[in-house]
PQR file with spaces between the fields and no chain letter, atoms N, CA, C, O and H, PARSE charges and radii, in Angstrom:
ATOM       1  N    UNK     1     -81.916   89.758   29.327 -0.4000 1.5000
ATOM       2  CA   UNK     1     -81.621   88.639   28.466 -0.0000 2.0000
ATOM       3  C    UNK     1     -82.296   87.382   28.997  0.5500 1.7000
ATOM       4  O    UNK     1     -82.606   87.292   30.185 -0.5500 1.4000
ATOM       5  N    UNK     2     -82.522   86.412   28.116 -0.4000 1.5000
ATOM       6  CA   UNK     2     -83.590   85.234   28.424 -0.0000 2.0000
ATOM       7  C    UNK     2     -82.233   83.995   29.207  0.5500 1.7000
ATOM       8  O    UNK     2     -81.151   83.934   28.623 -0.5500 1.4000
ATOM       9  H    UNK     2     -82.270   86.485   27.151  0.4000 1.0000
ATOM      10  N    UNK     3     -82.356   83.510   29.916 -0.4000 1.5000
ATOM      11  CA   UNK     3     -81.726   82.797   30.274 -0.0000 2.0000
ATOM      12  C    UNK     3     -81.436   81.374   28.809  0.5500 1.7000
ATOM      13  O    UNK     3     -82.206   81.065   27.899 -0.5500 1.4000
ATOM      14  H    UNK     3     -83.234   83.559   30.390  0.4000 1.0000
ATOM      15  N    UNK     4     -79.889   80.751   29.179 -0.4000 1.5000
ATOM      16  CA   UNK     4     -79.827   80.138   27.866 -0.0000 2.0000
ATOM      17  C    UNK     4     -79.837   79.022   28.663  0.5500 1.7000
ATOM      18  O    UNK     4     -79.144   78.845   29.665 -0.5500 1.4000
ATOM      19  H    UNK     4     -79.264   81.002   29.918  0.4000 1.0000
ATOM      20  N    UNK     5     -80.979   77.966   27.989 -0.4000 1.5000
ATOM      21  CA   UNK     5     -80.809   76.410   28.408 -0.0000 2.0000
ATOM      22  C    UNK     5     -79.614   75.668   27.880  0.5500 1.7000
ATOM      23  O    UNK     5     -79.299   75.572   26.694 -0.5500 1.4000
ATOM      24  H    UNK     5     -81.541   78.110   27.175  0.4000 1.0000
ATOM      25  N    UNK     6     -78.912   75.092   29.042 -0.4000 1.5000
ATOM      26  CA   UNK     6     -77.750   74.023   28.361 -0.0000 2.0000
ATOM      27  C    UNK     6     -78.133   72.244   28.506  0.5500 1.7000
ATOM      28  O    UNK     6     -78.241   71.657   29.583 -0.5500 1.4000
ATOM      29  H    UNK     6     -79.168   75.170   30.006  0.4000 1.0000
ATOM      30  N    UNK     7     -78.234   71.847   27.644 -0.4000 1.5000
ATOM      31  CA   UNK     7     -78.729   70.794   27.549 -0.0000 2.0000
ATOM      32  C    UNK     7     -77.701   69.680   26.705  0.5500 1.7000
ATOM      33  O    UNK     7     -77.141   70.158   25.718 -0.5500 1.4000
ATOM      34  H    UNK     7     -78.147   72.323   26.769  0.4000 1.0000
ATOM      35  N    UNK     8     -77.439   68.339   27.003 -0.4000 1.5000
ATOM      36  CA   UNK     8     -76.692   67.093   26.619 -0.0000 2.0000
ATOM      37  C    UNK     8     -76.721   66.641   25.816  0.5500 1.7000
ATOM      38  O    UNK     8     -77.938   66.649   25.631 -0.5500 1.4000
ATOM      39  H    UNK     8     -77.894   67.951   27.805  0.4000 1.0000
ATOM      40  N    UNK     9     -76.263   66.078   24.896 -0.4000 1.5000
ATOM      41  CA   UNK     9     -76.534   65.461   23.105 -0.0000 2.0000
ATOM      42  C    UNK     9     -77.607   64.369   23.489  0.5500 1.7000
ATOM      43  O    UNK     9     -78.523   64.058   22.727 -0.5500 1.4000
ATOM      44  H    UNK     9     -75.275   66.072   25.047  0.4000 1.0000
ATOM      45  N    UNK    10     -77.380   63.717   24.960 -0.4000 1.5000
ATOM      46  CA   UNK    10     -78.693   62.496   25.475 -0.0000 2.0000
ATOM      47  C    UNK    10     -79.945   63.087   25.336  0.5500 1.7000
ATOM      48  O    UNK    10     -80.833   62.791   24.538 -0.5500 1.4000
ATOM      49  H    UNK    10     -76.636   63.971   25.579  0.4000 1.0000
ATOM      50  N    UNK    11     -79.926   64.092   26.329 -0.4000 1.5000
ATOM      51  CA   UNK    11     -81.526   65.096   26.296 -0.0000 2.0000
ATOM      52  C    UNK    11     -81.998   64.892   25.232  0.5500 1.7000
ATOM      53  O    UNK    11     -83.172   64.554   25.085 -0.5500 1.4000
ATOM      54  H    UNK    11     -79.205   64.333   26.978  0.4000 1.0000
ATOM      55  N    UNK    12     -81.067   65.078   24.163 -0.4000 1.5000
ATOM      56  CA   UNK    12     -81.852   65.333   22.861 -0.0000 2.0000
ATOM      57  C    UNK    12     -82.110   63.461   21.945  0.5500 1.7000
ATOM      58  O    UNK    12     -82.813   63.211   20.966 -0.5500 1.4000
ATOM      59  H    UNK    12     -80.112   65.352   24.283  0.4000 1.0000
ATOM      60  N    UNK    13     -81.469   62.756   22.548 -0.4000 1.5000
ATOM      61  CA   UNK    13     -81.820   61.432   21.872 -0.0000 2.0000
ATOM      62  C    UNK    13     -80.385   61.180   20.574  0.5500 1.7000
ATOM      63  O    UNK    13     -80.457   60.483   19.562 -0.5500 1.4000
ATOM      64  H    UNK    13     -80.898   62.958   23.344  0.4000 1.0000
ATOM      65  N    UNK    14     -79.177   62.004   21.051 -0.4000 1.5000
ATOM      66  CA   UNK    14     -78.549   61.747   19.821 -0.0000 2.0000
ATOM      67  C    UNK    14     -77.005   61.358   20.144  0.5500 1.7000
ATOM      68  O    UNK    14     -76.285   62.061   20.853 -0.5500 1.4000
ATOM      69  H    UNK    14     -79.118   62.571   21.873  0.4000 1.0000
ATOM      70  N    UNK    15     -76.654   60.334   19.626 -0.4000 1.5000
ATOM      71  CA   UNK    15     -75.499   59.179   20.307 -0.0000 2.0000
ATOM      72  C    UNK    15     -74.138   59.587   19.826  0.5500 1.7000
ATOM      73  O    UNK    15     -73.842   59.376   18.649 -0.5500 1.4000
ATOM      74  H    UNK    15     -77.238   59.763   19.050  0.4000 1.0000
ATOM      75  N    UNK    16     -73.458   60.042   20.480 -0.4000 1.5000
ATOM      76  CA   UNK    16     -71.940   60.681   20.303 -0.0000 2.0000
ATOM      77  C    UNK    16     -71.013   60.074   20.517  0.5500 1.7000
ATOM      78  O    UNK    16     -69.982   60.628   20.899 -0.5500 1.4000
ATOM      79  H    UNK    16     -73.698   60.214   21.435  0.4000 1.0000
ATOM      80  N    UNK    17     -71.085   58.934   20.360 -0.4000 1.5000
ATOM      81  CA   UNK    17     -69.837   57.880   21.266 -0.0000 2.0000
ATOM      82  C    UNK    17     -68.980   57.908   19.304  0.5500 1.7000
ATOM      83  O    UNK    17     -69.545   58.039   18.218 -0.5500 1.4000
ATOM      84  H    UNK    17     -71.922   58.484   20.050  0.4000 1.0000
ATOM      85  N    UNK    18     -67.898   57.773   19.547 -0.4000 1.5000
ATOM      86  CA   UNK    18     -67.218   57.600   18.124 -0.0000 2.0000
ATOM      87  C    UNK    18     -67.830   56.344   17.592  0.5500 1.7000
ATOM      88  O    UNK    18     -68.591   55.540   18.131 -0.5500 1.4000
ATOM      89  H    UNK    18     -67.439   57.666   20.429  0.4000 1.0000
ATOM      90  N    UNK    19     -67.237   56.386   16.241 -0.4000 1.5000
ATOM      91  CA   UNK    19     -67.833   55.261   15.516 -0.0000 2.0000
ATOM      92  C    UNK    19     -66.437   54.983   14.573  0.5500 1.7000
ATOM      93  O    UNK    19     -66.154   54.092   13.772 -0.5500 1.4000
ATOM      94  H    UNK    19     -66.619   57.039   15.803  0.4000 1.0000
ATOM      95  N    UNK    20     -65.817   56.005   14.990 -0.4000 1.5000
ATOM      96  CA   UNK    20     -64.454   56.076   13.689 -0.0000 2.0000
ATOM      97  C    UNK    20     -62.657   55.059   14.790  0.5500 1.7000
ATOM      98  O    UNK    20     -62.100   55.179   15.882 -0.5500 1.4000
ATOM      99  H    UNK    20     -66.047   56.729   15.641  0.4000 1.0000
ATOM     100  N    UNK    21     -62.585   54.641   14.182 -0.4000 1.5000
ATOM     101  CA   UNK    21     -60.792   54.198   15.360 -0.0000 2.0000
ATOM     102  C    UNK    21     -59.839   54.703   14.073  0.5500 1.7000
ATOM     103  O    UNK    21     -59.748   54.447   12.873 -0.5500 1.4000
ATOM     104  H    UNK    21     -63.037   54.544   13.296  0.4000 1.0000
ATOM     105  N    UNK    22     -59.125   55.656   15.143 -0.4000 1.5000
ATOM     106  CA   UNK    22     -57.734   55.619   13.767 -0.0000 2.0000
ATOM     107  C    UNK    22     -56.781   54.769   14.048  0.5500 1.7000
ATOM     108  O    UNK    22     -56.281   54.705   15.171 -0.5500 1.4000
ATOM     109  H    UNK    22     -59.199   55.864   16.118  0.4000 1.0000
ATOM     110  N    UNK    23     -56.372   53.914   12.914 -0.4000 1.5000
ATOM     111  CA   UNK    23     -55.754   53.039   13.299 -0.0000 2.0000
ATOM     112  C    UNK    23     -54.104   52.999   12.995  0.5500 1.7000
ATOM     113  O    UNK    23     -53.374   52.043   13.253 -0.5500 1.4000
ATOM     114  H    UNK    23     -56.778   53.966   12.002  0.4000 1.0000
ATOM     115  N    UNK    24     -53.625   54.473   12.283 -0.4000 1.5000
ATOM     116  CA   UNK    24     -52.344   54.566   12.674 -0.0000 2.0000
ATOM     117  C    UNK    24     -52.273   56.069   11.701  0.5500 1.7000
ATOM     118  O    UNK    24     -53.230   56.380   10.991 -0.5500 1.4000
ATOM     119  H    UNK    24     -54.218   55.250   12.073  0.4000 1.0000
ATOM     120  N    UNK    25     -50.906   57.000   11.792 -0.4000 1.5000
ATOM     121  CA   UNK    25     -51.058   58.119   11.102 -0.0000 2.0000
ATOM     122  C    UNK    25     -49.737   58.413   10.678  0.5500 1.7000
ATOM     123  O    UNK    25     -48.804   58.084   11.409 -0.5500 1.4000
ATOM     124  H    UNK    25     -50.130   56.747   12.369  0.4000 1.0000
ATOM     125  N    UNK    26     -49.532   58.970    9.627 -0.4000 1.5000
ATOM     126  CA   UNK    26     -47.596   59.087    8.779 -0.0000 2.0000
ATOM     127  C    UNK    26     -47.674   60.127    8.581  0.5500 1.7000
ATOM     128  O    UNK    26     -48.696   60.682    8.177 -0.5500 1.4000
ATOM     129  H    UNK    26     -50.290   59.237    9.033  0.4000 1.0000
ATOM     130  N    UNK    27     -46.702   60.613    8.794 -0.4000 1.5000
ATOM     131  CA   UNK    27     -46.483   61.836    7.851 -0.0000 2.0000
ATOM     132  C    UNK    27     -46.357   61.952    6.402  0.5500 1.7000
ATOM     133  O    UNK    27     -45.651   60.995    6.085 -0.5500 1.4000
ATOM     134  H    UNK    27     -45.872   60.162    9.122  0.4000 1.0000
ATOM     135  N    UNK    28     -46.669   62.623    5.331 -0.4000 1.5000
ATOM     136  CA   UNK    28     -46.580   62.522    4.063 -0.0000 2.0000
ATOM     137  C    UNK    28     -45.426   62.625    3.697  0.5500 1.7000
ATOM     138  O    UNK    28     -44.642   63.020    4.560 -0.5500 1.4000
ATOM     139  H    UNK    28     -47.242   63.400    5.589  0.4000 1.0000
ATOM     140  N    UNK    29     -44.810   62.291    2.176 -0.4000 1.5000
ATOM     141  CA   UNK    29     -43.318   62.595    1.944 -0.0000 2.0000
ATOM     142  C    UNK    29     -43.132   63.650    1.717  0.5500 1.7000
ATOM     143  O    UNK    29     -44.021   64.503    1.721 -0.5500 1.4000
ATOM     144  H    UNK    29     -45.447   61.970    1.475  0.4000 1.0000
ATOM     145  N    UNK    30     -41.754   63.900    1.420 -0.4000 1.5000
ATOM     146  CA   UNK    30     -41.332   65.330    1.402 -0.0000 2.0000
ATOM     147  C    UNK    30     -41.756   65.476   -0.337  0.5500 1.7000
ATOM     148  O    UNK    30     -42.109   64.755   -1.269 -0.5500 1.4000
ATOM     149  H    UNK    30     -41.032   63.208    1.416  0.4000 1.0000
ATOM     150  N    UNK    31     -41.470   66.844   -0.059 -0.4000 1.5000
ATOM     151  CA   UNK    31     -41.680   67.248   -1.655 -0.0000 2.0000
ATOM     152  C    UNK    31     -40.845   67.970   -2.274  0.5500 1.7000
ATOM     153  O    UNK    31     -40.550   68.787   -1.402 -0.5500 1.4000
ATOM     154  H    UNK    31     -41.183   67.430    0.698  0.4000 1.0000
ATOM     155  N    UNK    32     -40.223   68.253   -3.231 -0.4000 1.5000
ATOM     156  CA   UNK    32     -39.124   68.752   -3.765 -0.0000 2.0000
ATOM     157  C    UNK    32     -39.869   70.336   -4.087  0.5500 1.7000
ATOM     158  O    UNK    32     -40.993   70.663   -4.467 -0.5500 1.4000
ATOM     159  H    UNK    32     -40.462   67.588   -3.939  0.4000 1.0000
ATOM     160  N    UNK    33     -38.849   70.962   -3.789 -0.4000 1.5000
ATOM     161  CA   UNK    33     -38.927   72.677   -3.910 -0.0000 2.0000
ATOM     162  C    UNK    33     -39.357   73.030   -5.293  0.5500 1.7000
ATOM     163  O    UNK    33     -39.239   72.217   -6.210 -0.5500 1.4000
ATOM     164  H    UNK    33     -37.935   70.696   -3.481  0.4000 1.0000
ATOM     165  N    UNK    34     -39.884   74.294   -5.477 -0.4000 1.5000
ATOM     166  CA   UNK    34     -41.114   74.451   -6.392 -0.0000 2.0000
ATOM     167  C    UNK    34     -39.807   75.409   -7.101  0.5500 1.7000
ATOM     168  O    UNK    34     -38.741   75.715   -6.568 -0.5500 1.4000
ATOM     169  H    UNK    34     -39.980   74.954   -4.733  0.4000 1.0000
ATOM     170  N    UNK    35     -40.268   75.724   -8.376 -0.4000 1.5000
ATOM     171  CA   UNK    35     -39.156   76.636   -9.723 -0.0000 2.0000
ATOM     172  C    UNK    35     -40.542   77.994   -9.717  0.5500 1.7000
ATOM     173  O    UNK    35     -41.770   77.903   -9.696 -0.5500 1.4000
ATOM     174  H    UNK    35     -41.134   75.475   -8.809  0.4000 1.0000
ATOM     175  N    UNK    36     -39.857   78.851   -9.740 -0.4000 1.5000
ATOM     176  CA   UNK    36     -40.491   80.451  -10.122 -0.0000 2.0000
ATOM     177  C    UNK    36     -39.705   80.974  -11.610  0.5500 1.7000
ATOM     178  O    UNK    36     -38.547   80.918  -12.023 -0.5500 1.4000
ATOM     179  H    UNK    36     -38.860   78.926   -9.757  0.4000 1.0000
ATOM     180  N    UNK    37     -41.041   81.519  -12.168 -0.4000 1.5000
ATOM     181  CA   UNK    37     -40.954   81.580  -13.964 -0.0000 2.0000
ATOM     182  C    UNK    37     -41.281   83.055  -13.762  0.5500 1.7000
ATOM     183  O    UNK    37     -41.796   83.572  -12.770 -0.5500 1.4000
ATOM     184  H    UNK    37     -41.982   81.564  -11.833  0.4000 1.0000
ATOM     185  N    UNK    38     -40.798   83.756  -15.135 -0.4000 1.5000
ATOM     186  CA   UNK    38     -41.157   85.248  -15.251 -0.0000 2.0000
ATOM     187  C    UNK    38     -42.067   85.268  -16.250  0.5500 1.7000
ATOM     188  O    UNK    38     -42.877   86.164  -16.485 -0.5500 1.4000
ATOM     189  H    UNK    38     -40.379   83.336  -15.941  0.4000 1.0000
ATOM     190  N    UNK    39     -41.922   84.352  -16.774 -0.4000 1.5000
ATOM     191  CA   UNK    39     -42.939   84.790  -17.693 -0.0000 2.0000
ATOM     192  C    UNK    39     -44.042   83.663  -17.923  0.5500 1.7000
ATOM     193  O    UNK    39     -43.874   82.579  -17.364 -0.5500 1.4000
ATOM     194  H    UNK    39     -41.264   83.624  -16.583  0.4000 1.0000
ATOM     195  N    UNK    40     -45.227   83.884  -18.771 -0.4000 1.5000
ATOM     196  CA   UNK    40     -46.334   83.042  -18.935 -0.0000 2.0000
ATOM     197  C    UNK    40     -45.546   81.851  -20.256  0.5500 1.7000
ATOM     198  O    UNK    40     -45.535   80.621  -20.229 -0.5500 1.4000
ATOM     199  H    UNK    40     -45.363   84.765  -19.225  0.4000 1.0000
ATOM     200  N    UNK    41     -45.156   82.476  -20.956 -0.4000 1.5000
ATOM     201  CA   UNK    41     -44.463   82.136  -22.528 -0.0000 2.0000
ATOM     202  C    UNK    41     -43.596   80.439  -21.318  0.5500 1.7000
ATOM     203  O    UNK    41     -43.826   79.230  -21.283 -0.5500 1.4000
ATOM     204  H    UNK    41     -45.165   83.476  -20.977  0.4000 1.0000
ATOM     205  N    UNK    42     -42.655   81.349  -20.593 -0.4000 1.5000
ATOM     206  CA   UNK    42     -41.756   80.292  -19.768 -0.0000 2.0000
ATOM     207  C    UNK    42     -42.113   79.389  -19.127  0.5500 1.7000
ATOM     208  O    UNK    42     -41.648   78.253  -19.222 -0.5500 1.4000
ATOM     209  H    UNK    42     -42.468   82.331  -20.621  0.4000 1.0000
ATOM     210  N    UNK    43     -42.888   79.696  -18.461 -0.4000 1.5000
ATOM     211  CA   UNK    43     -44.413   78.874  -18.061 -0.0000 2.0000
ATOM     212  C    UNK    43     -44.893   77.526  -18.682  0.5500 1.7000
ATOM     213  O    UNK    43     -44.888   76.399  -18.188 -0.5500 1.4000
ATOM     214  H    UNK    43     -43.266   80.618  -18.384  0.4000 1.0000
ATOM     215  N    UNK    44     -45.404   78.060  -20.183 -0.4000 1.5000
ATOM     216  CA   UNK    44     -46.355   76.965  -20.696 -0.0000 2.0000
ATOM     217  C    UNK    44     -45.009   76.431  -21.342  0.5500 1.7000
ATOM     218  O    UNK    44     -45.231   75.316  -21.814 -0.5500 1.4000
ATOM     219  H    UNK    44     -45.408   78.975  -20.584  0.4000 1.0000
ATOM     220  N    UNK    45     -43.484   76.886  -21.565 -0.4000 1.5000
ATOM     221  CA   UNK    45     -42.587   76.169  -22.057 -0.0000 2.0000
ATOM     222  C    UNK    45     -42.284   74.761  -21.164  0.5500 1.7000
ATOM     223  O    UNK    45     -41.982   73.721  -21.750 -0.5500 1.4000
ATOM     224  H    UNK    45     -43.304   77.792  -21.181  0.4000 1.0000
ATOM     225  N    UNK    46     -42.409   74.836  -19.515 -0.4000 1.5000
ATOM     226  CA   UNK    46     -41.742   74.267  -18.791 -0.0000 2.0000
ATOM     227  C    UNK    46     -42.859   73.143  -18.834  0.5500 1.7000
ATOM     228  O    UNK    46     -42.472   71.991  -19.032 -0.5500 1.4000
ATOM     229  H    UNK    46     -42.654   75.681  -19.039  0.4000 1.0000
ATOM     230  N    UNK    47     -44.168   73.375  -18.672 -0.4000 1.5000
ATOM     231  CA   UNK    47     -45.141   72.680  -18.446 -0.0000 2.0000
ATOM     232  C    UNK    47     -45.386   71.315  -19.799  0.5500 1.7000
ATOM     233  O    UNK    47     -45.779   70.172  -19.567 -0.5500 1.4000
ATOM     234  H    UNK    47     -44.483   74.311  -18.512  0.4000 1.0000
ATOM     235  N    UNK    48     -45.099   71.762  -20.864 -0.4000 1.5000
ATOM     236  CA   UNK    48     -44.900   71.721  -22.261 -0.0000 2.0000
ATOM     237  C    UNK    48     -43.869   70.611  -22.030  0.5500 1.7000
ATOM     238  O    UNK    48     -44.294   69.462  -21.913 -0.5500 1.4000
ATOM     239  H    UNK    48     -44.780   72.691  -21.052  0.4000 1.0000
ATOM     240  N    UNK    49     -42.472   70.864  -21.949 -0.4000 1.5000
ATOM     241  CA   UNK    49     -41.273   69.942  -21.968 -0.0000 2.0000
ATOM     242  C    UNK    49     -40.990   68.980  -20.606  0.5500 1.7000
ATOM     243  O    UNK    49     -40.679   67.790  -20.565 -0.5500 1.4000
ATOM     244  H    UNK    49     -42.127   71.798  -22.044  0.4000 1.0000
ATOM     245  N    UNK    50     -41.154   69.686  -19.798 -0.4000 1.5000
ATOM     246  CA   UNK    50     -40.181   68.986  -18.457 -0.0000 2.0000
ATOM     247  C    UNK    50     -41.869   67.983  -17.865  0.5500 1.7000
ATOM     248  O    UNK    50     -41.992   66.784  -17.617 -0.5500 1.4000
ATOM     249  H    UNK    50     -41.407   70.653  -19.831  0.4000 1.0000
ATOM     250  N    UNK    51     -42.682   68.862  -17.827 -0.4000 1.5000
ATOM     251  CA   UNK    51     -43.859   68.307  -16.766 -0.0000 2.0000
ATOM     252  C    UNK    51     -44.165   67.290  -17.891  0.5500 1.7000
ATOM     253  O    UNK    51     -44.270   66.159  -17.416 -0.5500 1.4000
ATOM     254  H    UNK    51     -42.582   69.837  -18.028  0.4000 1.0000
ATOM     255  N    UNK    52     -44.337   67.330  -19.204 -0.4000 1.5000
ATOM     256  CA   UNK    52     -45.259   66.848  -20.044 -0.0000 2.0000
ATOM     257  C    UNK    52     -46.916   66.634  -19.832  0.5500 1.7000
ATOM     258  O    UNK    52     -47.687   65.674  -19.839 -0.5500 1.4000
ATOM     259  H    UNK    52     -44.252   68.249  -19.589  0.4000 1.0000
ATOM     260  N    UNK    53     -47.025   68.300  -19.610 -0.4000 1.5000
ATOM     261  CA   UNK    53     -48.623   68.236  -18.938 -0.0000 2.0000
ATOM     262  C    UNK    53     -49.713   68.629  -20.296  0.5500 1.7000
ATOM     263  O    UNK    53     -50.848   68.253  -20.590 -0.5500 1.4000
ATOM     264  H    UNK    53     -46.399   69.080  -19.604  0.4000 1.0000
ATOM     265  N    UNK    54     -48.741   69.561  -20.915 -0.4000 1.5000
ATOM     266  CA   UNK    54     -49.556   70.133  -22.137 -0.0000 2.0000
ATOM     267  C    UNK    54     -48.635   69.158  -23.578  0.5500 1.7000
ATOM     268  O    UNK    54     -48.976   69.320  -24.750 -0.5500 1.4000
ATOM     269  H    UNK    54     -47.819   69.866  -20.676  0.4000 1.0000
């Protein structure tokens, strides 16, 4: 096997220092528990009335 060169992001001319600051982090809110349908019909009913998506 050929020996593997390890070489520095400098060697190569390319600047790694961050550029990003995080400046603070939350947790997201909670989310309310999801409903399971049997059928497709029940489905586009719920989506239809309650969501008002369709």
């Amino acid at each position: 096997k050929k020996p593997l060169d390890v070489k520095k992001p400098g060697d190569l001319g390319v600047d790694v220092t961050p550029r990003l600051k995080v400046l603070k982090t939350t947790e997201p809110a909670a989310r309310k528990a999801g409903i399971k349908v049997e059928t497709a019909a029940e489905l586009v009913a719920k989506l239809k009335d309650e969501a008002g998506v369709i």
